[in-house]
C-alpha positions in Angstrom: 12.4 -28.2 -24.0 12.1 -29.9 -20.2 10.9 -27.3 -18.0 13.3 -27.3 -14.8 11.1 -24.4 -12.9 7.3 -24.9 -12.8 5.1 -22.7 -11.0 1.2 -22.8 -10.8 -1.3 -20.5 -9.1 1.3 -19.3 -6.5 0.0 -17.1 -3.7 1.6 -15.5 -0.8 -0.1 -13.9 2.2 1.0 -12.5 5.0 -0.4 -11.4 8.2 0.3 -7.8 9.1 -0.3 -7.0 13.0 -0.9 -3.8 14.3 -0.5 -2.7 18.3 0.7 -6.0 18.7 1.2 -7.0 22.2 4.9 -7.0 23.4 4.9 -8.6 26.7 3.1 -11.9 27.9 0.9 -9.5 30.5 -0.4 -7.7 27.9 -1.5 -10.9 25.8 -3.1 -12.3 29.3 -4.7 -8.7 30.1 -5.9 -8.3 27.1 -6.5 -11.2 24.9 -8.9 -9.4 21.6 -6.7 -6.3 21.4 -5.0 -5.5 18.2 -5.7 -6.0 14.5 -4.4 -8.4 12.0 -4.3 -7.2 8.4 -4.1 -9.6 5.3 -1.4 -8.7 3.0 -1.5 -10.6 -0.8 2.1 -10.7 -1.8 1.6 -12.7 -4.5 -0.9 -13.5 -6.6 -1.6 -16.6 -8.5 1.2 -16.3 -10.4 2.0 -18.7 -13.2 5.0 -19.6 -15.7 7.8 -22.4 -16.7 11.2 -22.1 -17.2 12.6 -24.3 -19.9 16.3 -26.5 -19.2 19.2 -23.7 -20.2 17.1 -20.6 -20.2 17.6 -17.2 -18.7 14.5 -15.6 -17.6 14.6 -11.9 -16.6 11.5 -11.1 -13.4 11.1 -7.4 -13.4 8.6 -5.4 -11.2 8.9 -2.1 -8.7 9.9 -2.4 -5.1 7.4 -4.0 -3.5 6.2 -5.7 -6.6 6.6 -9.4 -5.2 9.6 -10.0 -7.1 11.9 -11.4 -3.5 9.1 -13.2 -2.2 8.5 -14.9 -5.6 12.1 -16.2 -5.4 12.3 -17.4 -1.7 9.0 -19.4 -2.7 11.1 -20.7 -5.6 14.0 -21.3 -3.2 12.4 -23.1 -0.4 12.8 -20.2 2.0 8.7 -19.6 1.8 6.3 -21.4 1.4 3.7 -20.3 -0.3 -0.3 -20.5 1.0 -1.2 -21.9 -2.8 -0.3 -23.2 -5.5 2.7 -25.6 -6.7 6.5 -24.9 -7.2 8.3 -28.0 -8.9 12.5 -27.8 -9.4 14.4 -30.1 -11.3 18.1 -30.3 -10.7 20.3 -28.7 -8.0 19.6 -24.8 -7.2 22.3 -22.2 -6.0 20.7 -18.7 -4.7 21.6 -15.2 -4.1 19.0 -14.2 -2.7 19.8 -10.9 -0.9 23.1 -9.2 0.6 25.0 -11.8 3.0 21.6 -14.0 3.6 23.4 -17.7 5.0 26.3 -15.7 6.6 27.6 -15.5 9.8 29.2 -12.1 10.9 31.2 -13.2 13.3 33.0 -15.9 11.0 35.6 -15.3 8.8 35.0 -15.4 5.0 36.7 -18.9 5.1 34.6 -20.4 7.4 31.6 -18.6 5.4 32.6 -20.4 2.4 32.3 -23.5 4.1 29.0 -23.0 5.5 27.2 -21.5 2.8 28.6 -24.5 0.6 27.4 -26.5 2.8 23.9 -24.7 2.8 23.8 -25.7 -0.5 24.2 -29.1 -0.5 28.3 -29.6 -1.2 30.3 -31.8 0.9 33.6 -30.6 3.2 35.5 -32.5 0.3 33.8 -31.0 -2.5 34.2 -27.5 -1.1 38.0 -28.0 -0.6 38.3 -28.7 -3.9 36.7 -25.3 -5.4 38.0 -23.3 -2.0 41.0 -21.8 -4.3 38.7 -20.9 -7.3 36.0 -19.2 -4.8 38.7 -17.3 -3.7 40.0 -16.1 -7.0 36.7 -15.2 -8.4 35.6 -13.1 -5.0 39.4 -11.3 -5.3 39.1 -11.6 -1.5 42.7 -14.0 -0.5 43.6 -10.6 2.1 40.5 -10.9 3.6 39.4 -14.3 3.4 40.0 -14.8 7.2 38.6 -11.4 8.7 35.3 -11.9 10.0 32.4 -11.2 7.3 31.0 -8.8 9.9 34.2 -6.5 8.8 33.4 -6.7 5.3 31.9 -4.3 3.0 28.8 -4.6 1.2 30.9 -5.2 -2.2 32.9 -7.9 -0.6 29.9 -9.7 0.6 28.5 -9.7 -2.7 31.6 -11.4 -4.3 32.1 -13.9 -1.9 28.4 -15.0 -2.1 28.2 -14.6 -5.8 31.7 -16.8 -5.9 30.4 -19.9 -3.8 27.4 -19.8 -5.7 29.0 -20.4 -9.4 32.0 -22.2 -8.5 29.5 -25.0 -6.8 28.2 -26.0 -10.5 24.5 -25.4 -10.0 22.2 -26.5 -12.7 19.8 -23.7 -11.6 21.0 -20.3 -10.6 18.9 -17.8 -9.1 20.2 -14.1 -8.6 18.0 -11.6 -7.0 19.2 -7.8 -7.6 22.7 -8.9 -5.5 24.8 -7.8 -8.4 23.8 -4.1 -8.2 25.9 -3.7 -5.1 29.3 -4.3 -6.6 31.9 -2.4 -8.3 31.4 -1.6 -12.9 34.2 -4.2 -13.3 32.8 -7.2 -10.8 29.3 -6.8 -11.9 31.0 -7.1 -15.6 33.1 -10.5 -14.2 29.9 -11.8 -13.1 27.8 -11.1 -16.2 30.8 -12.8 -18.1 30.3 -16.0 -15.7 26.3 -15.7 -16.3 27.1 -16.2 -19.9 29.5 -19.0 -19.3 26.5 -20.4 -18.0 24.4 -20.1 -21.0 26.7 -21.5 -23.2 26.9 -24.5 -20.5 23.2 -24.9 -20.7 22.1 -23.7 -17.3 19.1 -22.6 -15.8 19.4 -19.0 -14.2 16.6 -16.5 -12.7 17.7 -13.2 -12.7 15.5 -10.4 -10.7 17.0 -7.0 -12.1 16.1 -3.3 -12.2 17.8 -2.4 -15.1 16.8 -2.9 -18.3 20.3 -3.2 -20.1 20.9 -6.7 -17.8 17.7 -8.2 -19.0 18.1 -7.0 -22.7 22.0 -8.1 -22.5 21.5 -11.8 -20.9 17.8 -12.5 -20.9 15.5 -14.7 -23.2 12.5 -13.6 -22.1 10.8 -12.2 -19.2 8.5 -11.8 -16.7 6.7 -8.7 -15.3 5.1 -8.2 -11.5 3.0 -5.4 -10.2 1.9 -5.8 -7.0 1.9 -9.0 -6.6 0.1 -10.6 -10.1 1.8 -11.3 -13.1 1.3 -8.4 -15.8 3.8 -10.1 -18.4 5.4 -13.3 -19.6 6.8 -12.0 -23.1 9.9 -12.0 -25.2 12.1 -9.2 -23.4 11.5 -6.4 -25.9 7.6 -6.8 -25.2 8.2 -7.3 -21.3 10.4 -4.0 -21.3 7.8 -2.3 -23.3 5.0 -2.9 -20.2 7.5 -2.3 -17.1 8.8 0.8 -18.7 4.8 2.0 -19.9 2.9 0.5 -16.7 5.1 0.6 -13.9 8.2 2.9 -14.1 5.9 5.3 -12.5 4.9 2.8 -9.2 1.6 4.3 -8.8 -1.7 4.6 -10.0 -2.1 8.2 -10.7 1.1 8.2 -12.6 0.6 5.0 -14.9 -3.1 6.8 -15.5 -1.0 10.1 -16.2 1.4 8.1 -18.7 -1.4 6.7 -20.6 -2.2 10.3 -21.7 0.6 10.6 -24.0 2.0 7.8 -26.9 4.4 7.5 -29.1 2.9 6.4 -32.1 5.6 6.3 -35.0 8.8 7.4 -35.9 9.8 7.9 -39.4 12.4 9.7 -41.7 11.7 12.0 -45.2 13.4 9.2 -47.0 11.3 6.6 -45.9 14.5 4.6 -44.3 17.0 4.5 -41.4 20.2 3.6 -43.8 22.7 6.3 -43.1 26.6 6.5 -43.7 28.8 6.6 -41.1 30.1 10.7 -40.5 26.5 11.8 -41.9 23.8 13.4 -40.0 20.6 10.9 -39.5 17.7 13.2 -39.1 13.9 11.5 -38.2 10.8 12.7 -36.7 9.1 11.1 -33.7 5.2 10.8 -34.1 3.3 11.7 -30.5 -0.4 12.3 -29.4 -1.7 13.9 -26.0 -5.0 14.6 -24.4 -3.2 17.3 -23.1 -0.2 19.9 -23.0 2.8 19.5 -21.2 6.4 19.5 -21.2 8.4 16.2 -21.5 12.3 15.9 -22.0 13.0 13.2 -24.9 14.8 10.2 -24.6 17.1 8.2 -27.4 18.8 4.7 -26.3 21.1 3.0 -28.8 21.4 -1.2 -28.8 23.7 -3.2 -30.9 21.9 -5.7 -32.0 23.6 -7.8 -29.0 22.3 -5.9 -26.6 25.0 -3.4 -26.1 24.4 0.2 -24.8 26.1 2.6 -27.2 24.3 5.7 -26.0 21.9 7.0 -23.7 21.3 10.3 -24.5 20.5 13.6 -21.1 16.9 13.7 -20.7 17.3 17.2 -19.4 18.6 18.8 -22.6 16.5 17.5 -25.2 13.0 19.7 -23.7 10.0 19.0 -25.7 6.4 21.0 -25.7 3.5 19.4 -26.6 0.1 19.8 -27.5 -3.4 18.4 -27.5 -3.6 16.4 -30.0 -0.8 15.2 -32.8 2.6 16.3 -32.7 5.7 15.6 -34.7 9.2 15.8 -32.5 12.0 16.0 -34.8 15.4 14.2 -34.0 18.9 14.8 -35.6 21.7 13.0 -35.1 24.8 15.1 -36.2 27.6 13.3 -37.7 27.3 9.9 -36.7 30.2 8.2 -35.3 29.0 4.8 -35.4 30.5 1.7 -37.2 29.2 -0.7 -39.6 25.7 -2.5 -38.8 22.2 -2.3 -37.5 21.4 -0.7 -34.3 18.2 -0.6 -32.1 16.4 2.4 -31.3 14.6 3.1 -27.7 12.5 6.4 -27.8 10.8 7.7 -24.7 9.1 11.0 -23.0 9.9 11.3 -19.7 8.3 13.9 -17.2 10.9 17.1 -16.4 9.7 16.8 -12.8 9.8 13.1 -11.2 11.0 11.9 -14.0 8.0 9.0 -14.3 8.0 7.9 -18.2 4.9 9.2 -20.0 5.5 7.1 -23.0 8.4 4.7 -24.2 8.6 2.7 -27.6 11.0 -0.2 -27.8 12.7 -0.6 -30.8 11.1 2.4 -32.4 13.2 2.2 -35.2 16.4 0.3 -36.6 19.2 2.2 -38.1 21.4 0.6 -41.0 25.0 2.0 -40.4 27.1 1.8 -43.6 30.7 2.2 -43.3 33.3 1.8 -46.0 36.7 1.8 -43.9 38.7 -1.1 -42.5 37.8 -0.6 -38.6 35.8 -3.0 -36.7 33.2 -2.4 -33.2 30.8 0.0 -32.7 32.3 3.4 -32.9 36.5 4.4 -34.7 38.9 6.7 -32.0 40.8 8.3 -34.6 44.1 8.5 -33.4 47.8 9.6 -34.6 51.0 7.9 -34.2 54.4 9.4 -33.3 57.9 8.0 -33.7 
C-alpha cells in the first residue's frame, strides 16, 4: 500500500509571552521586560497513512490533536521534522475557518472552493450538489455571519466532499450538527472508503472511530502514545487518558478488569433467555464504581449503552467477582462485542475499561432480520 500521508519526527513549539508589552512606548521604555515561555505542542510524532485508509487521531483537549492537523494541512509549520502529501487534500479543520462573515454562503462556496484549489468553472459545476448536501438553498445568499453553528458546519462539510479530494481531513467539525446530518455525512465518509480515499478523522467519540476507522492513533500531550488497530487504540485512550490528568490516570491504574466469564464456560445464548456472566476485578483499594456494559455489532453498531448510575458496584482490596445478568435478551441472530468498564460515581473518570471483554453468540430461530424484533400487531 502507497502511503499518501507521511509524517516523521514532527514537533511543534510555541512561544508563550507573559506581560507582553502593548504599546510601542512600552517596548522602547522598557526593552527586557516580560517573559517568553516554551510550549511543546507536539512531539516528535511519527506515522503513515496508507492510499484508501481511514485513520481515527484521538487524544484529550489540549492533546495536540488540531495542531497535528494544520501541520498536516499546511496551515503550520512545524519547527521539525517532515510532512509529505500525495494527492489533493480538502480540510475541515474547525467551525467556519476560510469563511468570510460578511459574505453570503454563495459567495463562501466560491471562495473556500477556491481555497482549495477548484477553478470558477469547476465550482459551478458542483454549486447545485454543494447546495443539496448542506440543505441550505433558503439561506444560501444570507451572509454566513447570520448562520448558525449547524449551518456552517454543512456548508463547509458540503464544499469539502463535493470537490472530489483524494485526501480528506476532518477535525471534530461533525460534532456540531444535528443526529441526522452527522448520519448524512458519515454515509458520505463511507462513500469514500468504498471510492478508495484517504480521510483523517480527529474524533472524541469512540463509536465514530470503531464505526469508520481502520486504525488509530492516540496523543497525550503532545507525543504519540498509540498507533494500533482501533480496538487496541480505544483500549489506551479510554485507560490512560479519559481521566486528562495525572493523578487520575495513576488513580485508574489501581483498579483492572481482569476477565469476564460465564458458569458454562461460553457466551452462546438464545434469543428471549437471560445471559448471566461474572466480571473478574482486582483493587489496591476499596471504593465504589458504577459498572458499565456497551453492545457492538460486529460492524460497529451501538445496540446498548447501559446508565452507569444504576448499576453501583463496591469493591474490595484485592479480587472481586461483579456478576452481570442480562434478563431476556431481545437481540437477534449473531455475534455481538462486549465493552465492560468501572467508572468513578463522582467525576466520572474511568478506573478501568476492557474492550471486547467478551463476544456473545445470539441464536435465534425465527424469520426476522437486524439486531433486535418490535413485535407488533396488525388490525383490519
Amino acid at each position: 500500500m502507497d502511503a499518501v500521508i507521511e509524517v516523521a519526527g514532527v514537533a511543534k513549539q510555541f512561544k508563550i509571552h507573559h506581560e507582553r508589552h502593548q504599546t510601542l512606548k512600552e517596548r522602547l521604555l522598557h526593552p527586557r521586560s516580560g517573559t517568553t515561555e516554551v510550549f511543546d505542542a507536539l512531539r516528535d510524532v511519527n506515522f503513515t497513512v496508507g492510499e484508501g485508509e481511514t485513520v481515527g487521531i484521538m487524544g484529550h483537549n489540549g492533546s495536540g490533536k488540531s495542531t497535528l492537523l494544520k501541520c498536516i494541512c499546511g496551515v503550520l509549520k512545524p519547527s521539525a521534522g517532515q510532512i509529505r502529501l500525495r494527492g489533493s487534500l480538502a480540510a475541515l479543520l474547525e467551525l467556519g475557518a476560510g469563511f468570510q462573515p460578511e459574505l453570503s454562503g454563495r459567495d463562501n462556496v466560491y471562495l473556500y472552493g477556491s481555497m482549495l484549489g477548484l477553478s470558477r468553472r469547476m465550482i459551478e459545476s458542483v454549486f447545485d450538489d454543494i447546495v443539496d448536501f448542506s440543505e441550505l438553498e433558503h439561506f444560501i445568499d444570507t451572509p454566513v455571519k447570520f448562520y448558525s453553528s449547524g449551518m456552517y458546519v454543512r456548508l463547509a462539510f458540503a464544499v469539502a466532499v463535493n470537490v472530489a479530494p483524494e485526501i480528506l481531513v476532518v477535525d471534530e467539525v461533525l460534532a456540531v450538527g444535528d443526529e441526522r446530518f452527522q448520519a448524512k455525512c458519515l454515509d458520505r465518509i463511507r462513500q469514500f472508503q468504498r471510492e478508495g480515499r484517504t480521510i483523517l478523522l480527529v474524533t472524541h467519540q469512540a463509536d465514530t472511530v470503531r464505526a469508520v476507522c481502520e486504525r488509530a492513533i492516540v496523543l497525550d500531550h503532545g507525543q504519540q502514545i498509540a498507533d494500533d488497530s482501533v480496538v487496541e487504540a480505544l483500549r489506551i485512550f479510554r485507560q490512560r487518558l479519559h481521566g486528562d490528568g495525572g493523578d487520575r490516570r495513576a488513580a485508574a491504574s489501581a483498579v483492572h478488569i481482569t476477565g469476564v466469564t460465564t458458569a458454562s464456560g461460553t457466551f452462546d445464548v438464545r434469543r428471549g433467555e437471560d445471559l448471566v456472566f461474572e466480571v473478574d476485578v482486582t483493587s489496591d483499594h476499596a471504593t465504589t464504581a458504577n459498572l458499565v456494559t456497551e453492545v457492538f455489532t460486529r460492524s460497529g453498531l451501538l445496540v446498548s449503552r447501559n446508565d452507569a448510575q444504576a448499576a453501583l458496584v463496591e469493591l474490595r482490596p484485592g479480587t472481586n467477582k461483579v456478576q452481570v445478568e442480562w434478563r431476556a435478551l431481545p437481540l437477534l441472530d449473531g455475534v455481538y462485542d462486549v465493552n465492560i468498564g468501572l467508572v468513578e460515581v463522582s467525576g466520572g473518570t474511568v478506573l478501568a475499561w476492557l474492550e471486547r471483554g467478551a463476544s456473545v453468540q445470539v441464536i435465534y430461530d425465527g424469520r426476522a432480520s437486524g439486531v433486535i424484533e418490535i413485535e407488533s400487531s396488525v388490525k383490519p
